[in-house]
C-alpha positions in Angstrom: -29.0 -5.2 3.7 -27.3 -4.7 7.1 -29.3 -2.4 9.3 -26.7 0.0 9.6 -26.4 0.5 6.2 -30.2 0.9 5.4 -29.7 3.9 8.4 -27.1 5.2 6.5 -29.0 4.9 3.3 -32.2 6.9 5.0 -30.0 9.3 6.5 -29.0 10.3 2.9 -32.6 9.9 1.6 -33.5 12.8 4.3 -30.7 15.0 3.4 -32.0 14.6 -0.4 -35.4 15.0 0.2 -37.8 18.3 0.4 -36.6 19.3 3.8 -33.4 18.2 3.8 -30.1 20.1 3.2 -29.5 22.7 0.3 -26.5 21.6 -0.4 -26.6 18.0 -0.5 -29.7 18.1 -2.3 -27.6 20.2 -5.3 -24.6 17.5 -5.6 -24.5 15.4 -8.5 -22.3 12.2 -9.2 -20.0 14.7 -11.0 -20.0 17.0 -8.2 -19.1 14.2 -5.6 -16.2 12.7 -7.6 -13.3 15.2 -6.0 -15.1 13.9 -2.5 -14.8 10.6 -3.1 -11.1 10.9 -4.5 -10.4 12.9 -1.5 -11.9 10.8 1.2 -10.1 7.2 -0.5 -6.5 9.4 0.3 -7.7 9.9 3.7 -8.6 6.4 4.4 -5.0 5.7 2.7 -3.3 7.7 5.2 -5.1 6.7 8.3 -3.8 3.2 7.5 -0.1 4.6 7.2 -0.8 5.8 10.3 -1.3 2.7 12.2 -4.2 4.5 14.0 -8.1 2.1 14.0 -9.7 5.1 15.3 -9.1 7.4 12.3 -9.4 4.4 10.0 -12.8 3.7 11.4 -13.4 7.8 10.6 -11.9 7.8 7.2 -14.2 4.6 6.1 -17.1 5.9 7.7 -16.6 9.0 5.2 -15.9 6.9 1.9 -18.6 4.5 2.5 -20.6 8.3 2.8 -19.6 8.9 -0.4 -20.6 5.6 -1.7 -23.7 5.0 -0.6 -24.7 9.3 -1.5 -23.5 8.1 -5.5 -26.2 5.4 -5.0 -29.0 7.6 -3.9 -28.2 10.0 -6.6 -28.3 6.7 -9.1 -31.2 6.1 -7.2 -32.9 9.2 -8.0 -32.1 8.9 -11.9 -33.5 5.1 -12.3 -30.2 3.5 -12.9 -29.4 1.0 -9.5 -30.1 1.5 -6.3 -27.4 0.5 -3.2 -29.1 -2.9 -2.8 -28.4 -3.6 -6.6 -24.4 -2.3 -5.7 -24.1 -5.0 -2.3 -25.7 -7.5 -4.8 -23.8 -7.2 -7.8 -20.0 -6.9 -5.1 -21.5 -9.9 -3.5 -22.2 -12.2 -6.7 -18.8 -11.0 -8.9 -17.0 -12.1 -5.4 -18.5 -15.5 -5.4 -17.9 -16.0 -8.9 -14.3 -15.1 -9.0 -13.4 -17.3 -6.1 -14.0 -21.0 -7.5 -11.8 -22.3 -4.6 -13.8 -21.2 -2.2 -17.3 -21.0 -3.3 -16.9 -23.7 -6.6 -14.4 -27.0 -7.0 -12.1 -25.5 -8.6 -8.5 -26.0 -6.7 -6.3 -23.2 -6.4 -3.1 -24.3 -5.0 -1.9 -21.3 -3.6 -2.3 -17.2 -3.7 -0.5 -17.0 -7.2 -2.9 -19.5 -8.9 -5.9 -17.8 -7.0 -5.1 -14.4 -8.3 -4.6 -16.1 -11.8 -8.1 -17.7 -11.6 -9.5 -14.3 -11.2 -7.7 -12.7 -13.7 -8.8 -15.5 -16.1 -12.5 -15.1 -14.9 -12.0 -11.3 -14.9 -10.9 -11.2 -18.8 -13.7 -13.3 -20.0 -16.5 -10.6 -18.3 -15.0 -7.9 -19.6 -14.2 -9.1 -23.1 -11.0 -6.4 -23.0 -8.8 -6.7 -26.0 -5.3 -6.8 -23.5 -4.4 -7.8 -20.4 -3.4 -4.2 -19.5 -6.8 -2.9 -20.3 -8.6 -2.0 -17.7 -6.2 -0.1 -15.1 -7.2 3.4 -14.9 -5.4 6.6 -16.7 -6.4 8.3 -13.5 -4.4 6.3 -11.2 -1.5 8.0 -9.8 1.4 7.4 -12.1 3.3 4.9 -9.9 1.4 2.9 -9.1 -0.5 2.4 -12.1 3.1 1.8 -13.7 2.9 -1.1 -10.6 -0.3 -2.2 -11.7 0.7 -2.7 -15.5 4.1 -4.8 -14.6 2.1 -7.0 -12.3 -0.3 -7.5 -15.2 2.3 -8.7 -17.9 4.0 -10.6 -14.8 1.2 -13.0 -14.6 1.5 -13.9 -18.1 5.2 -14.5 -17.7 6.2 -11.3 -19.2 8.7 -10.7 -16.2 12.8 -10.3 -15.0 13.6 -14.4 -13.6 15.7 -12.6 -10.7 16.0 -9.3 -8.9 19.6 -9.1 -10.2 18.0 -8.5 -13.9 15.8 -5.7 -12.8 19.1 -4.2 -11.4 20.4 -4.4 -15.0 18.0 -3.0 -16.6 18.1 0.1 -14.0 21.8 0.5 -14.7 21.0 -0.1 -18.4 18.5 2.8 -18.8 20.6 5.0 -16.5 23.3 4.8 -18.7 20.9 6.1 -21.3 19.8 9.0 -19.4 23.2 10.0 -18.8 24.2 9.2 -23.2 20.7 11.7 -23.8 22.1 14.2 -21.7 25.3 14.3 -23.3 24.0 14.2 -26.9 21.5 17.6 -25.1 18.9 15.9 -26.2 15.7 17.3 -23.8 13.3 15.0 -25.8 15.8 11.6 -25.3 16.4 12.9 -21.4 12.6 13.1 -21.3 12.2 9.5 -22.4 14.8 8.0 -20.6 13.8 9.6 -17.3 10.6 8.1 -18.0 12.3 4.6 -18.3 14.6 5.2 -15.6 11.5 5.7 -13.4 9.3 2.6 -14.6 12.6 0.2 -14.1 12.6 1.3 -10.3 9.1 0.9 -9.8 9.7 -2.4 -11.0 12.8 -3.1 -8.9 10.7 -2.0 -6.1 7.8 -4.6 -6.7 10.8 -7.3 -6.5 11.9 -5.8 -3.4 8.8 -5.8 -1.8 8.9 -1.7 -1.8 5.9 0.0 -3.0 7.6 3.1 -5.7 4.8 5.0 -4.9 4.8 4.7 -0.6 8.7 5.2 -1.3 8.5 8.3 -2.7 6.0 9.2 -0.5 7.6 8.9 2.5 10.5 10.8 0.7 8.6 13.7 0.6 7.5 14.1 4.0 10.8 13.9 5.2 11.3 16.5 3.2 9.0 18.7 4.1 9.9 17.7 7.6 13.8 18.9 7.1 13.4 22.0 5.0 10.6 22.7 7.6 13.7 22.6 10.3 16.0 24.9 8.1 13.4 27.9 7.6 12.7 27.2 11.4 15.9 27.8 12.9 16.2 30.7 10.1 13.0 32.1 11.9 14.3 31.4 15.1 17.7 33.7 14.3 16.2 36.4 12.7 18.0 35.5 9.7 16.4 35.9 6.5 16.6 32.8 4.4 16.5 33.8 0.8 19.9 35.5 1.8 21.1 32.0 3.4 24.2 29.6 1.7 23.4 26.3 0.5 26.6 25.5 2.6 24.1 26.5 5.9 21.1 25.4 4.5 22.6 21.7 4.1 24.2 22.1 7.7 20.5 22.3 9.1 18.9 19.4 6.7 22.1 17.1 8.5 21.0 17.9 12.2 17.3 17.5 10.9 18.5 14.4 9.2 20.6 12.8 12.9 17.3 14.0 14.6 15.3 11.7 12.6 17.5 8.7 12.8 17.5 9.3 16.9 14.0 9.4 16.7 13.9 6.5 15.0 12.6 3.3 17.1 14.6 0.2 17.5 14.1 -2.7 15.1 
């Protein structure tokens, strides 16, 4: 194991052992789970940040997380960390035939389709969508499932079908509504929003960073309407929508100023 690691690992013995901290020594795998949910975000948005110093942080903190689940395993006679760096290291080398075996792969498509292949076989799962968790966020586990059934050839030829099928299923949402009928809206939102996510993975766009970014923006430009509201003693549950929307436009030109050149 590297060296840095093992420190790691004796660092967390210490703050599990008789004189170590109250209330590490309490935690439990269940305990640790919101943890380590939290810190993988983190190390999510330090990379959308474009910042190597916070990354470094944020994977310092999830490999924490990681190598305290393994102590605690540790502790109960199930696996040990060495037995995790082990078990990662062999599942690599026997999922990449091209590169530790003879097996060809031509490019990253039949790679990934050699793992798949050698993924199904060790875990024996009755579909190829088994597998991807229910926990996931919703997006991006809708993601996950289409690129699934893509590499079996379930999949739109072209872009231009994906478009179709948007403009197919928005027609439905907009029929449901007409007929009111909440449980028909219900479903056909739901479709509406699976046939972007997959319109997205043929444009390159990840649904789920999309929306994402959506959001903070805004965040950012209601945050500039109760702002200037503040700002004019004004209180803003008396405010128009007319001079509400007139503040989310200057918000919305301030952004695109910010904005650098491409």
């Amino acid at each position: 194991m590297d060296k840095k690691l093992g420190g790691l690992s004796d660092l967390i013995d210490r703050l599990r052992g008789e004189k170590g901290c109250p209330w590490d020594k309490e935690q439990t795998t269940k305990s640790l789970k919101p943890f380590l949910i939290e810190e993988t975000h983190e190390v999510a948005e330090a990379i959308d940040s474009g910042d190597p110093v916070l990354l470094k942080e944020e994977l310092g903190d999830l490999l924490f997380q990681i190598v305290f689940l393994s102590r605690i395993a540790k502790e109960r006679g199930e696996f040990t960390l060495d037995d995790v760096v082990k078990t990662i290291t062999e599942k690599m080398v026997r999922r990449h035939p091209h590169v530790f075996g003879d097996v060809p792969a031509k490019d990253a498509a039949d790679a990934l389709g050699q793992w798949e292949k050698i993924k199904a076989g060790e875990k024996k799962r009755n579909s190829i969508l088994g597998g991807i968790p229910k926990s996931l966020p919703t997006l991006i586990r809708a993601r996950r499932l289409q690129e699934r059934a893509a590499r079996v050839g379930f999949d739109w030829p072209r872009t231009e079908d994906v478009w179709k099928k948007v403009d197919e299923e928005w027609g439905e949402l907009q029929e449901a509504r007409r007929n009111n009928d909440p449980k028909g809206v219900e479903e056909e939102m739901g479709d509406v929003m699976i046939a972007l996510v997959n319109l997205g993975r043929f444009l390159d766009v990840d649904a789920d960073d999309a929306l994402r970014k959506s959001i903070d923006k805004f965040i950012y430009r209601f945050g500039e309407i109760e702002k200037e509201f503040a700002e004019t003693g004004k209180d803003i549950t008396h405010a128009t929508l007319d001079e509400m929307e007139a503040i989310w436009q200057k918000a919305k030109l301030k952004e695109k100023q910010k904005a650098p050149e491409v």
